[in-house]
Chimera marker file (.cmm) of the C-alpha trace (Angstrom):
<marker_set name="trace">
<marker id="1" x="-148.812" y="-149.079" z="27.033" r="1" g="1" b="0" radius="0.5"/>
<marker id="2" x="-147.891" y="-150.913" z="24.047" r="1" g="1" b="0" radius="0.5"/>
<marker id="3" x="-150.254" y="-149.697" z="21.501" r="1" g="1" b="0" radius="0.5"/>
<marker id="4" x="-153.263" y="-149.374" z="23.695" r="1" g="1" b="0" radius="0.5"/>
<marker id="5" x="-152.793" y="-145.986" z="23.979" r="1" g="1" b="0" radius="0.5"/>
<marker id="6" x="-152.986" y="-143.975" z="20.205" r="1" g="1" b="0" radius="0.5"/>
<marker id="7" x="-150.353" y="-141.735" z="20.683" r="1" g="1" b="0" radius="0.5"/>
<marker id="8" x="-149.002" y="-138.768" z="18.128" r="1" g="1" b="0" radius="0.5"/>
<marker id="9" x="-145.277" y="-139.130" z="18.930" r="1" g="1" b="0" radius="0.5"/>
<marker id="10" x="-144.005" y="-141.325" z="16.425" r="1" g="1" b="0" radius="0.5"/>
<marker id="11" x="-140.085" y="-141.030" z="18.320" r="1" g="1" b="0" radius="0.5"/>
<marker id="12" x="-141.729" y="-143.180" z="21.045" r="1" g="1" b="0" radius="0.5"/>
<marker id="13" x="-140.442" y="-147.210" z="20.830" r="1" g="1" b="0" radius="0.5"/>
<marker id="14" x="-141.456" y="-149.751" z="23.475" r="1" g="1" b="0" radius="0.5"/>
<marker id="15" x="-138.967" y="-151.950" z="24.623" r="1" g="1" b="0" radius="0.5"/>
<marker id="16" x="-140.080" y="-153.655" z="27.481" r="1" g="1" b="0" radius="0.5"/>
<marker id="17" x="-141.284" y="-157.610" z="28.221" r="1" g="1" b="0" radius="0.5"/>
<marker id="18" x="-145.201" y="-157.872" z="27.491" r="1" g="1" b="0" radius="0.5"/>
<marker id="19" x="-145.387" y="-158.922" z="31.584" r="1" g="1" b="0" radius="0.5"/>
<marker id="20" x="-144.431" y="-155.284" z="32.556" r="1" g="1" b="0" radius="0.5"/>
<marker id="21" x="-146.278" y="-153.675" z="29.996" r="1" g="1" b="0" radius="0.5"/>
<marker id="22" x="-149.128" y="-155.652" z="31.309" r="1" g="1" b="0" radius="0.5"/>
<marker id="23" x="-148.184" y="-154.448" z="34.712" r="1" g="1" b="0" radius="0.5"/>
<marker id="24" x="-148.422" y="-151.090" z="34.187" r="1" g="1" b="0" radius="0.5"/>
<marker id="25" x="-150.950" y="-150.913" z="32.090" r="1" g="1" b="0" radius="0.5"/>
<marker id="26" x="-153.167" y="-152.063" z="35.311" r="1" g="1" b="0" radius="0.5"/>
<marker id="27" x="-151.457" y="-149.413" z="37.478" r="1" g="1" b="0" radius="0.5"/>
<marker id="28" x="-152.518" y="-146.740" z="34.994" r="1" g="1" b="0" radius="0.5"/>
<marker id="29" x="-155.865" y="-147.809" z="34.548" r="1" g="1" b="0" radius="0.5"/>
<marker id="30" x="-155.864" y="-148.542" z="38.676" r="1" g="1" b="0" radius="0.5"/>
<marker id="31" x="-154.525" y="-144.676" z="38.808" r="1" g="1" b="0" radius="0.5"/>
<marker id="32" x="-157.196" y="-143.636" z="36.239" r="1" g="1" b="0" radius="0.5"/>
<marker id="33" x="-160.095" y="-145.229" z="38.573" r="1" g="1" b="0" radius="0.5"/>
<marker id="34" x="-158.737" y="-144.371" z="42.076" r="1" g="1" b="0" radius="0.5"/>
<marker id="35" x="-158.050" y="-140.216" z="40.687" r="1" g="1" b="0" radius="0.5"/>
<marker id="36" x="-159.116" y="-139.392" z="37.289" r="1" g="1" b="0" radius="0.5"/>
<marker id="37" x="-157.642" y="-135.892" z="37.368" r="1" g="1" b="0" radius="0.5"/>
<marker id="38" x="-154.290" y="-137.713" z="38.330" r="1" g="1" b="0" radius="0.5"/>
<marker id="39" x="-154.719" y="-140.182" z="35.831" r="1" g="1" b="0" radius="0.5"/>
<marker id="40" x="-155.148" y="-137.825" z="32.736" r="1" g="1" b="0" radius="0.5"/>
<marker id="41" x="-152.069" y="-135.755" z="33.907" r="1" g="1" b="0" radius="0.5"/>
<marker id="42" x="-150.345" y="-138.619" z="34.119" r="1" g="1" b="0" radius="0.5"/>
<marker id="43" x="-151.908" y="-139.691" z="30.662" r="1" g="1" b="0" radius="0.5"/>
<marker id="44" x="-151.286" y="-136.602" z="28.839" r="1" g="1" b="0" radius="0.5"/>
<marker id="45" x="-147.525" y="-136.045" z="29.703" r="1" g="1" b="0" radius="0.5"/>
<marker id="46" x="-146.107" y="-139.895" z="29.283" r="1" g="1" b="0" radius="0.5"/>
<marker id="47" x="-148.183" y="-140.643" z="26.554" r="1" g="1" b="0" radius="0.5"/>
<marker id="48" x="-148.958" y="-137.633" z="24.479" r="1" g="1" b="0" radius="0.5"/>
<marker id="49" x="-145.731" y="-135.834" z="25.405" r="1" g="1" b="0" radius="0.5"/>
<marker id="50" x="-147.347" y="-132.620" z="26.997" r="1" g="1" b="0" radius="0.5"/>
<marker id="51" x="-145.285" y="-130.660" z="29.036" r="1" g="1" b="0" radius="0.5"/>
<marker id="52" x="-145.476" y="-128.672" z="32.146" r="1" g="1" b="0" radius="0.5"/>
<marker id="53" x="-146.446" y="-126.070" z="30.775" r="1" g="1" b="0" radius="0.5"/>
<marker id="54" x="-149.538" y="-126.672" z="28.392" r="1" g="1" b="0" radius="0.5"/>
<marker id="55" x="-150.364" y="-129.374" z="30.900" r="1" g="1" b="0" radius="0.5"/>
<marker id="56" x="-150.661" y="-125.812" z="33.427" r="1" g="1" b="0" radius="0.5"/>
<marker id="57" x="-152.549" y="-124.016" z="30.635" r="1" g="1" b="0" radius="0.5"/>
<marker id="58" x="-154.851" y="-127.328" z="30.486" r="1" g="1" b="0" radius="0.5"/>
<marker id="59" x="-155.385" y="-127.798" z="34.223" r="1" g="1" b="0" radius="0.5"/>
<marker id="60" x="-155.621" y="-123.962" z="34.664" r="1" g="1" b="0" radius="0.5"/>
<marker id="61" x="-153.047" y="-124.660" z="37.759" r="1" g="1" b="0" radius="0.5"/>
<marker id="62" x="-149.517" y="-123.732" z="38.082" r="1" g="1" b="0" radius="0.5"/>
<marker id="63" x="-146.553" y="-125.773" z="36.673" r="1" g="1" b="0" radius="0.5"/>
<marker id="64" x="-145.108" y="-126.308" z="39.984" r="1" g="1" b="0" radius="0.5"/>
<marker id="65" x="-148.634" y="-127.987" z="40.569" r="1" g="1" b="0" radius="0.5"/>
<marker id="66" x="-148.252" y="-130.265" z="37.601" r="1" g="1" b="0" radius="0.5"/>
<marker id="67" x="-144.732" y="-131.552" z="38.782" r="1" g="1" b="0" radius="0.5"/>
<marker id="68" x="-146.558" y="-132.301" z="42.280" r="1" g="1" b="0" radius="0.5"/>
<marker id="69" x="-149.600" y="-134.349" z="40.570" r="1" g="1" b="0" radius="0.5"/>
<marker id="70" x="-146.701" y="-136.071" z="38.298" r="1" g="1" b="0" radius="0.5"/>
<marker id="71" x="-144.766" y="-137.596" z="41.079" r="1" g="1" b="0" radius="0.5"/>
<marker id="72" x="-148.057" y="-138.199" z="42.995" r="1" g="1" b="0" radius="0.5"/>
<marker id="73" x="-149.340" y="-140.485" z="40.043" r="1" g="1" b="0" radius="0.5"/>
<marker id="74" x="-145.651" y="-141.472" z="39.003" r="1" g="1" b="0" radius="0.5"/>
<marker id="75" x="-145.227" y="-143.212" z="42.448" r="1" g="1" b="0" radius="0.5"/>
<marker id="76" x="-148.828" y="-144.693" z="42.385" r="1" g="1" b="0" radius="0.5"/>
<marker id="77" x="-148.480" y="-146.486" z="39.201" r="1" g="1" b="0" radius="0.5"/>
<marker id="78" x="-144.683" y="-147.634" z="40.636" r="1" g="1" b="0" radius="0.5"/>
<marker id="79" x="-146.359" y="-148.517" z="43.695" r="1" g="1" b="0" radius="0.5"/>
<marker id="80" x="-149.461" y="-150.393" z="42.354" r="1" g="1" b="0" radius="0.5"/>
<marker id="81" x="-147.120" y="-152.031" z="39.326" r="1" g="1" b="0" radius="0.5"/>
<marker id="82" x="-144.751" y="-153.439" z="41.531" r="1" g="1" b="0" radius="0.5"/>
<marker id="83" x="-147.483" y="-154.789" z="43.467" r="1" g="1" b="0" radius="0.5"/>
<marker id="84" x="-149.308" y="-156.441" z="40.648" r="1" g="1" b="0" radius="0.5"/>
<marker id="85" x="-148.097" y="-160.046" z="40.088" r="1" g="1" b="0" radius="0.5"/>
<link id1="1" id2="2" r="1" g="1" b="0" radius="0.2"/>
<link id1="2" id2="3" r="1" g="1" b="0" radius="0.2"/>
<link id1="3" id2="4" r="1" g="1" b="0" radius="0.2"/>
<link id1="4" id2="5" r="1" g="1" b="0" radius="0.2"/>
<link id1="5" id2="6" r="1" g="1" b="0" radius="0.2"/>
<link id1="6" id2="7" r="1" g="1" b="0" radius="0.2"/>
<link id1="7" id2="8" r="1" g="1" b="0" radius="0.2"/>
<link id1="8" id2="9" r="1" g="1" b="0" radius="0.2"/>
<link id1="9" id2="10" r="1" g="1" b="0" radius="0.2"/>
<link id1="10" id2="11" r="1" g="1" b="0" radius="0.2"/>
<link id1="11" id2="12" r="1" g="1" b="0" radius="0.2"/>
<link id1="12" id2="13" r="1" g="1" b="0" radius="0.2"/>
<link id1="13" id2="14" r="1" g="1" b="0" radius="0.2"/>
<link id1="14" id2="15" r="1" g="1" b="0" radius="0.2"/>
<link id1="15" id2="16" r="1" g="1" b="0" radius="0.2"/>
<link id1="16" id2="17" r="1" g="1" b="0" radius="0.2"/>
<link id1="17" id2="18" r="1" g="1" b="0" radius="0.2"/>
<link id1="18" id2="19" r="1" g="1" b="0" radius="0.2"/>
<link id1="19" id2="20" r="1" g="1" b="0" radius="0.2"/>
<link id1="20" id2="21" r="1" g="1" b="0" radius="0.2"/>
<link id1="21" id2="22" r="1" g="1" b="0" radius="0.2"/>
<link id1="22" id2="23" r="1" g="1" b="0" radius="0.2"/>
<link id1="23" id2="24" r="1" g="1" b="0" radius="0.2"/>
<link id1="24" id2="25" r="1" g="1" b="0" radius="0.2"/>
<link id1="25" id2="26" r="1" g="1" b="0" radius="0.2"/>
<link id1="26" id2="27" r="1" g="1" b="0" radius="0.2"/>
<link id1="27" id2="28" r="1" g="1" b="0" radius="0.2"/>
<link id1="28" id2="29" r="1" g="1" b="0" radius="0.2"/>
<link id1="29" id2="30" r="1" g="1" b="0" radius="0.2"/>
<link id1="30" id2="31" r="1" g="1" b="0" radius="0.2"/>
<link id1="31" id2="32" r="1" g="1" b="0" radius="0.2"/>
<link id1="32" id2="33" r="1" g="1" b="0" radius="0.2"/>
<link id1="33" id2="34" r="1" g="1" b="0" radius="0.2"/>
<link id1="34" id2="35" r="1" g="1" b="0" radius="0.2"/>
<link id1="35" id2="36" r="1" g="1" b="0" radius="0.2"/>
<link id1="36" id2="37" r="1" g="1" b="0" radius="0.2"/>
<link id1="37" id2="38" r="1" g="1" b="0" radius="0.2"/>
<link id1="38" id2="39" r="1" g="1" b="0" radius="0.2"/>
<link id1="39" id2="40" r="1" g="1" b="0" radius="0.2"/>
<link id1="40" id2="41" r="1" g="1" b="0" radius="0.2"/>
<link id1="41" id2="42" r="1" g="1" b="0" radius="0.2"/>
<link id1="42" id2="43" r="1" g="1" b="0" radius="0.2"/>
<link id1="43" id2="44" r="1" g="1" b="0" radius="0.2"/>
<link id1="44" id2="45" r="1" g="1" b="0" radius="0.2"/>
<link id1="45" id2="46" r="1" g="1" b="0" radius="0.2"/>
<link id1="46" id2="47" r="1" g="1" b="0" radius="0.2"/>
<link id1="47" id2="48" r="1" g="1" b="0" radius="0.2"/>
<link id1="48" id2="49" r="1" g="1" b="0" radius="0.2"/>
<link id1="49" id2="50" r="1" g="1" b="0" radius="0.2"/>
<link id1="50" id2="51" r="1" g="1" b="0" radius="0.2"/>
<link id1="51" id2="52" r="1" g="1" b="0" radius="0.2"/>
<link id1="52" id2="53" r="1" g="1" b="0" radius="0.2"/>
<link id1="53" id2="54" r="1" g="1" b="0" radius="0.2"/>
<link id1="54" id2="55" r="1" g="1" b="0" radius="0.2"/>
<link id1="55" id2="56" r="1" g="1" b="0" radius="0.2"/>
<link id1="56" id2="57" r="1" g="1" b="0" radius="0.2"/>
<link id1="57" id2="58" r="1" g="1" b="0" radius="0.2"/>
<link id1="58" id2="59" r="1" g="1" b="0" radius="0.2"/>
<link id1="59" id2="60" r="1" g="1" b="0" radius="0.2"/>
<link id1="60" id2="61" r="1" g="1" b="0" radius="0.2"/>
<link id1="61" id2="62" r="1" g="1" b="0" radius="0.2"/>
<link id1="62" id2="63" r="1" g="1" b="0" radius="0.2"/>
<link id1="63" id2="64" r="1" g="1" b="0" radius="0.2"/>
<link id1="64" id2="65" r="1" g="1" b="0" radius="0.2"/>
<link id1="65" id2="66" r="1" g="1" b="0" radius="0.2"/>
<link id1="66" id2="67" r="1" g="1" b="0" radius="0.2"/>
<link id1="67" id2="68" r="1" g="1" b="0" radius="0.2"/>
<link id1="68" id2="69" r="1" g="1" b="0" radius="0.2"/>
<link id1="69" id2="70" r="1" g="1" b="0" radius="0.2"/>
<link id1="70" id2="71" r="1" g="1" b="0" radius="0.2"/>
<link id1="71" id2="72" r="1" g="1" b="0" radius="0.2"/>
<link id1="72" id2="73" r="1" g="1" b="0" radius="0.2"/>
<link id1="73" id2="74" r="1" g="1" b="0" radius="0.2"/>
<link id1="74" id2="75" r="1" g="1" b="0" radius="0.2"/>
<link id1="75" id2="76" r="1" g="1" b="0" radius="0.2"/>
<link id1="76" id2="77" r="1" g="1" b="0" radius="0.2"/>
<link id1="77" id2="78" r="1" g="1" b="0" radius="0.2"/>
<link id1="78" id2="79" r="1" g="1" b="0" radius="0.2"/>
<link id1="79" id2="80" r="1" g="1" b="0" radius="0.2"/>
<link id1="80" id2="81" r="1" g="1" b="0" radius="0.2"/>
<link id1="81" id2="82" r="1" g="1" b="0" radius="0.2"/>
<link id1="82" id2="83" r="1" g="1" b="0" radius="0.2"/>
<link id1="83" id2="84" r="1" g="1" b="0" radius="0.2"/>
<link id1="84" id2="85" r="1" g="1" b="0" radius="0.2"/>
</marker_set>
């Protein structure tokens, strides 16, 4: 996301080419249009570091829920990015 995304964990470094950050920067925003309530999981764990729990406490849903909506949006954005060219 390469600095289009204000994030508060300063441990986090980018190394990756600009093309893929490109890339998935569509396939999040694609993932943000298509299912917003996937999309802001998705937002709030990679880029702001929540975990499953306060992302549970958040959601008012169950942690087991969370990992489910994870891997639904993980394999979206992998599935759109890798589609992008």
């Amino acid at each position: 996301m390469q600095g289009n995304v204000a994030t508060d964990n300063t441990d986090i470094s980018y190394n990756i080419s600009d093309s893929k950050a490109d890339k998935i920067d569509k396939a999040v925003c694609a993932l943000c249009n298509y299912s917003p309530a996937l999309g802001s999981v998705f937002v709030q764990h990679y880029v702001h570091g929540l975990n499953y729990r306060n992302l549970a406490e958040i959601h008012k849903c169950s942690k087991s829920k969370i990992g489910i909506q994870l891997s639904k949006a993980g394999g979206f954005v992998i599935g759109r990015a890798t589609a992008i060219e």
